[in-house]
N, C-alpha and C positions, 0 to 999 in steps of 0.2 A: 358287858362293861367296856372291850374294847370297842365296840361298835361306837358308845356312848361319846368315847373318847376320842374317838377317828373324827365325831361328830364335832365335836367342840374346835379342836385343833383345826379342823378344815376353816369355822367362821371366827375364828380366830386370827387367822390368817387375813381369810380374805379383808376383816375389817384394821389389821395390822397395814396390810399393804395396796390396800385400793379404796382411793378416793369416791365420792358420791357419784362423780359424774362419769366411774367407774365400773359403778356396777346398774342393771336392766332394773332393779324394783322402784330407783330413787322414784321420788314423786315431790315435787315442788309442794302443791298445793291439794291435799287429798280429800277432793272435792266428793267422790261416791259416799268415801266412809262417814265424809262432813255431817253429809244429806240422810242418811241413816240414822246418825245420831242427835243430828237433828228432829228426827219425825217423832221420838222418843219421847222428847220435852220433859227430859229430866232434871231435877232439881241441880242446882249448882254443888251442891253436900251429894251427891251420887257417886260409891265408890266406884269407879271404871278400872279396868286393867287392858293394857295392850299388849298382847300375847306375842313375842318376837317384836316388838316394835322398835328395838335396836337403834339404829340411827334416825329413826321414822322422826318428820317434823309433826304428826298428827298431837303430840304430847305439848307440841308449841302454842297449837290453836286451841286445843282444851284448856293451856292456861289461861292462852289471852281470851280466853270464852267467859273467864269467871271460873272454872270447874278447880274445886279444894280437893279433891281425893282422888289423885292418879298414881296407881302402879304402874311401871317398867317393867315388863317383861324379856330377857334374853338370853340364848347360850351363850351369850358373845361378853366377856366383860371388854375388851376393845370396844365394843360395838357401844357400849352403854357409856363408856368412859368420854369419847367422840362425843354423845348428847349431850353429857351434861358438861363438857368444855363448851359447845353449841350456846346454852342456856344461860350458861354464867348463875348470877345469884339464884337465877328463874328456878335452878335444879333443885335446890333445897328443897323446893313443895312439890316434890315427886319422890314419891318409892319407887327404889331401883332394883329390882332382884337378878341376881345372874343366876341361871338355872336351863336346862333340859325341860322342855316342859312334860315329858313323860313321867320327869322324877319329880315335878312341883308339887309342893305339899303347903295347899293356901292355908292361910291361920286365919282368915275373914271370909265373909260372904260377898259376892261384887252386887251391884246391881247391871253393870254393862263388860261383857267380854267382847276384847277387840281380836281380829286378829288378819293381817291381811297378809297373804304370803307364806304363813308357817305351816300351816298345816297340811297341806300339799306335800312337802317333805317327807311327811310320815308314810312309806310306803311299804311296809308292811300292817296285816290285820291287829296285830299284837300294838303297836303305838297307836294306830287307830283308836283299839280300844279305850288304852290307857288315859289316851286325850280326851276321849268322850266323855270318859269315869270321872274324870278329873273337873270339867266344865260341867257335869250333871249335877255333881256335890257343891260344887261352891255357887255357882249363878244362880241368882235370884230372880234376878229380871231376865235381861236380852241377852242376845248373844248375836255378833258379826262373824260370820265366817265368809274371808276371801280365797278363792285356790285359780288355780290357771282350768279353764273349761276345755271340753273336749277341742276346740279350737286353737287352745294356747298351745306353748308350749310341752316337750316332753321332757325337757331334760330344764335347769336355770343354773347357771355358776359350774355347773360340771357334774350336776346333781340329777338323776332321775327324779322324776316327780310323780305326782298320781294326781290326774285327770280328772274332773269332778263335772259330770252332769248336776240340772236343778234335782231331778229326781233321787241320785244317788247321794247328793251332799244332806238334801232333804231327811234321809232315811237313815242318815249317822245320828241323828239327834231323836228321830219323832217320836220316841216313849216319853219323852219330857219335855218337848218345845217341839210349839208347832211356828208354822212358816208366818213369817207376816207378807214377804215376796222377796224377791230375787230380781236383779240385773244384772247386766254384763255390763263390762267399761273394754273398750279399746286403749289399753296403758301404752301408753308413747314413752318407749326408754330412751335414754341420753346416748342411746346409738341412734334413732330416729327409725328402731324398730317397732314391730306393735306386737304386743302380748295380750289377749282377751282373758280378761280377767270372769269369773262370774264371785257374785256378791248376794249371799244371804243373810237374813236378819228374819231371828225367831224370838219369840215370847214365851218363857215359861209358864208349862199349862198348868192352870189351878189344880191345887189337888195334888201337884205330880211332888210327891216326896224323894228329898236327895238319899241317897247312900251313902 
């Protein structure tokens, strides 16, 4: 429980006292994830959730896409609070949840799980799991998962991270979703550093029943 809470209070912080251009994930215009969700061609009534999407604009262009059913995903209520000042009226047609996502407990099924950045964090097997557990039960359709590839980063914000090969991001998911593909992005932060990103997108396999 402390762990939980050392957690909270770090991105509480960080989103309390540093601006966008502040911190290495900002991304103007999140053109990979676009393109993902894109290739999907899912109905504009598709519920999506973005998993840490916190101050992320990607909740901006799902609105101005058409898209009626988006979740907020984050530990951070600063973080979320920043969005929906961002958004103004726009925030109303977004659910916001503040949450842990080891300890989320969805009440709906999504058709699209977003998540670019969070789950890297989880660096032990134990949140690994829990994460897994958590996106096998609710996701119906797809699933995005971003993490920093063996190329990125080891550490972001003061935080070790965990490292994700195609193969081993692959193999967190594959009893229930199989791959559709994978790319890498070279993420340019507002240092004019570069973090290699990689980028998976799975389809839940017929058949495969939630827990």
């Amino acid at each position: 429980m402390n762990k939980m809470n050392s957690q909270e209070e770090h991105w509480e912080k960080v989103y309390l006292t540093k601006l966008p251009n502040e911190v290495s994930w900002t991304q103007e215009f999140p053109k990979t994830s676009l393109e993902l969700i894109h290739s999907f061609d899912l109905p504009k009534a598709a519920k999506i959730i973005d998993v840490g999407g916190g101050d992320s604009k990607l909740v901006d262009h799902l609105l101005d896409e058409g898209f009626t059913d988006i979740t907020v995903l984050d530990i951070s209520a600063n973080a979320i609070k920043r969005a929906k000042k961002r958004l103004g009226n726009k925030s109303q047609n977004v659910k916001w949840i503040v949450s842990d996502i080891t300890e989320f407990e969805p009440a709906t099924d999504f058709d699209l799980w977003h998540d670019r950045a969070t789950f890297h964090f989880l660096t032990t097997s134990e949140q690994v799991a829990k994460y897994a557990a958590i996106a096998k039960r609710c996701v119906k359709g797809y699933l995005i998962i971003s993490t920093f590839s063996p190329s990125g980063p080891k550490k972001c914000n003061g935080l070790h991270v965990k490292q994700y090969s195609e193969e081993n991001l692959t193999g967190e998911f594959k009893n229930e979703f199989e791959k559709i593909r994978c790319v890498t992005e070279d993420h340019v932060t507002p240092f004019n550093t570069i973090q290699n990103f990689l980028f998976c997108s799975f389809r839940r396999r017929c058949g495969s029943v939630s827990g």
